[in-house]
Residue, then its C-alpha position, 0 to 999 in steps of 0.5 A: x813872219x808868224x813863227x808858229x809851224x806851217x805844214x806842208x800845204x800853208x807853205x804852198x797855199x802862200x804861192x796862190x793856187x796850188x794844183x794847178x799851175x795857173x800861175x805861169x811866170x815867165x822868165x828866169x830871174x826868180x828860179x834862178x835867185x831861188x837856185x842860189x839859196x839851194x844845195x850844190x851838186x851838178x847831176x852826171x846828167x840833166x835830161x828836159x823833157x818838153x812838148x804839149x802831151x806825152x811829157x809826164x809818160x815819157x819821163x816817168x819811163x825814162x827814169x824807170x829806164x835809168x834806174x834799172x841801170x843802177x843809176x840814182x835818177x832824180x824825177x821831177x814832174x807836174x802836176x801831182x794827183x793827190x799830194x805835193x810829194x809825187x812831183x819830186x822822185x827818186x828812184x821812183x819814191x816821192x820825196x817824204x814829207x818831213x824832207x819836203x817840210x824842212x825844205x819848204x822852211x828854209x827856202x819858202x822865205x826867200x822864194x816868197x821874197x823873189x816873187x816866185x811862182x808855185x810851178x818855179x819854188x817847186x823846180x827849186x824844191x826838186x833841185x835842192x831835194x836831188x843836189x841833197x841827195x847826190x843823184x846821178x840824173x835829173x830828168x826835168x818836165x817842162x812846165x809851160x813852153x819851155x823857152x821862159x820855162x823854170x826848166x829852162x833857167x839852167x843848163x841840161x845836157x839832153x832834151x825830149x820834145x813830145x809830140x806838139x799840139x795846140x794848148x796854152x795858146x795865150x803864153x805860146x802862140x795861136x798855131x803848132x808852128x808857134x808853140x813849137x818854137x816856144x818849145x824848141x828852146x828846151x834844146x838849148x845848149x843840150x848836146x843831144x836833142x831827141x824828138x817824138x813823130x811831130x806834125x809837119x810844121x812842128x817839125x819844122x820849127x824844131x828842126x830850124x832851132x836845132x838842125x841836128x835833131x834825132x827823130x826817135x825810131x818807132x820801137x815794137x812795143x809787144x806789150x806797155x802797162x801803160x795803157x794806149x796805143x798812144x804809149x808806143x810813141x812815148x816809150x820809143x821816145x824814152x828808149x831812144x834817149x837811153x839808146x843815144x846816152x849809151x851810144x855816146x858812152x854817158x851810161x852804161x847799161x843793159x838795153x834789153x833790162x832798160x826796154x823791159x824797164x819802160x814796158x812795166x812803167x805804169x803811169x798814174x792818171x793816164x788810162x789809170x783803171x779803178x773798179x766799182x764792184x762790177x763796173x770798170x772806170x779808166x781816169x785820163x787827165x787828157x784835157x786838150x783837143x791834141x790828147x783826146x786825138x790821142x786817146x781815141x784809137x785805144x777807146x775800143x780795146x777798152x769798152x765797146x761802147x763805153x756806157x758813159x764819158x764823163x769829160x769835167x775840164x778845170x773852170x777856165x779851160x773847155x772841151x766842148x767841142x772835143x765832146x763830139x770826137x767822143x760820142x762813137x765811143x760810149x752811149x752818152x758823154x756828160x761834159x762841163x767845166x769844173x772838176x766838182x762835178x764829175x763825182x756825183x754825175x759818175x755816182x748816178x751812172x754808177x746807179x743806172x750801170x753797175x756793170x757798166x764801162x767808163x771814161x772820166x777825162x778833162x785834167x787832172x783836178x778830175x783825175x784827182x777828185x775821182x781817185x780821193x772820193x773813190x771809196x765813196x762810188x761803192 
């Protein structure tokens, strides 16, 4: 191997493509070779958190929730946005750069040698970065699926199942009832087991891998930073996690300081507002037919009508015929495959509205292109 200093970014071009998580390996075996080379400590608790939408919120407050109970709350997320770094939190600061690149050197040789993919040496590096740091709870997104999930590869003592739709079709099945079995597995061996309202034959599956699911009760959510109706579900879903942990004497906290914690959670890329002068722009990674269902009765509190929607999905992936869904919320949608796009096609709606209200959407890629060139809109 070059002995010459990788930075941060050649350690993880050498797992293939970096941002996207294109490179899905299912199975165990490689997480759990890496597991052998990080540091030891076993969390008070380790939360998964799996489902089709909704997963990154429902951790993001969930460990904003925990925190505010004075416990050490590791989180583990993806994709990032706009650096590495925000996939691995601890009380919601992402790991610093100099700890990410000794973390890479000493366990990239080994994970390269496993075959790993990017999504399992990244579980890894958030699994050594929380032992190292002696965090009292670990909450871990589910990548895709979750029964051959890295998430997966060891055990956990709560799991969250998000609302259930149709996406990644060709790891978990063609119908809701498929990808919710494949789902259900994040269940596994967890002594609690909580889920979000589903769609019939969701629930279903859940409930026949794990007969003793808690469907989470609908909480009054007066007001969420996080922008969409869409939220409520994903705050209730959280609360009742710290509401069951509490029940059962695993935390102690102050359910009142805990639901105020949650309501001021913001969520980058989801409804995330930027202004451009006069105009305003919201930046959604939605990028399925199940998150776009979502968004839509939250549409016209924003903008009625938007100007424009803008919907630039990763290459391989179309939402072409989504593009319909959205045409009663805006005078024109704009959509194509390629993130790259978006930018200048906001820059000429930009021109022609100054003042203008407007949706970009597809994935995160596109969330991302928008948030790194912003200073170029002006």
């Amino acid at each position: 191997m070059n002995d010459k200093p990788r930075s941060i970014d050649q350690w993880l071009a050498a797992l293939g493509n970096p941002s996207a998580d294109r490179d899905y390996k299912p199975g165990h075996e490689r997480l759990k070779r890496l597991l052998e080379q990080i540091h030891q400590h076993k969390p008070a608790l380790r939360i998964r958190v799996a489902g089709t939408n909704g997963k990154g919120s429902t951790s993001f407050m969930l460990a904003a929730a925990l925190q505010s109970c004075g416990l050490k709350t590791g989180l583990y997320t993806s994709p990032h946005i706009l650096e590495f770094n925000e996939r691995i939190r601890i009380n919601g600061k992402p790991i610093n750069s100099v700890t990410l690149q000794a973390s890479l050197e000493r366990l990239m040789p080994a994970a390269i040698a496993a075959g790993a993919s990017y999504f399992e040496t990244a579980t890894a590096l958030a699994l050594d970065h929380f032992a190292q740091e002696k965090v009292d709870i670990e909450i871990l997104e589910a990548g895709v699926g979750a029964r051959l999930d890295a998430t997966t590869a060891l055990p956990a003592d709560m799991a969250l199942i998000t609302p259930v739709g149709i996406d990644h079709q060709a790891w978990l099945g063609d119908t809701v009832q498929e990808i919710a079995s494949e789902k259900a597995h994040a269940m596994q061996g967890c002594a609690y087991a909580i889920s979000a309202p589903q769609q019939p034959e969701a629930l279903a599956a859940l409930k026949q891998f794990n007969p003793g699911l808690i469907l989470c009760e609908q909480e009054l959510w007066k007001h969420l930073e996080a922008s969409g109706q869409h939220q409520q579900d994903n705050a209730s879903l959280a609360y009742a996690a710290i509401r069951v942990l509490k029940q059962a004497g695993r935390i102690d906290c102050n359910l009142a300081i805990a639901k105020a914690a949650i309501a001021s959670c913001r969520i980058p890329g989801r409804l995330e507002k930027i202004t451009v002068g006069s105009a305003n722009i919201w930046l959604d990674a939605a990028h399925n037919r199940h998150a776009i269902e979502a968004l839509l009765p939250s549409l016209p509190a924003l903008a009625a009508p938007f100007d424009a929607i803008l919907v630039f999905t990763r290459e391989d992936r179309s939402l072409e015929n989504e593009l319909d869904l959205l045409k009663p919320y805006c005078h024109v949608v704009i959509g194509n495959a390629g993130a790259e796009g978006a930018l200048e096609q906001l820059k000429q709606q930009l021109t022609q509205h100054p003042k203008g209200s407007f949706l970009v959407l597809g994935s995160f890629i596109t969330v991302a292109e928008i948030l790194c060139h912003q200073a170029e809109l002006h």
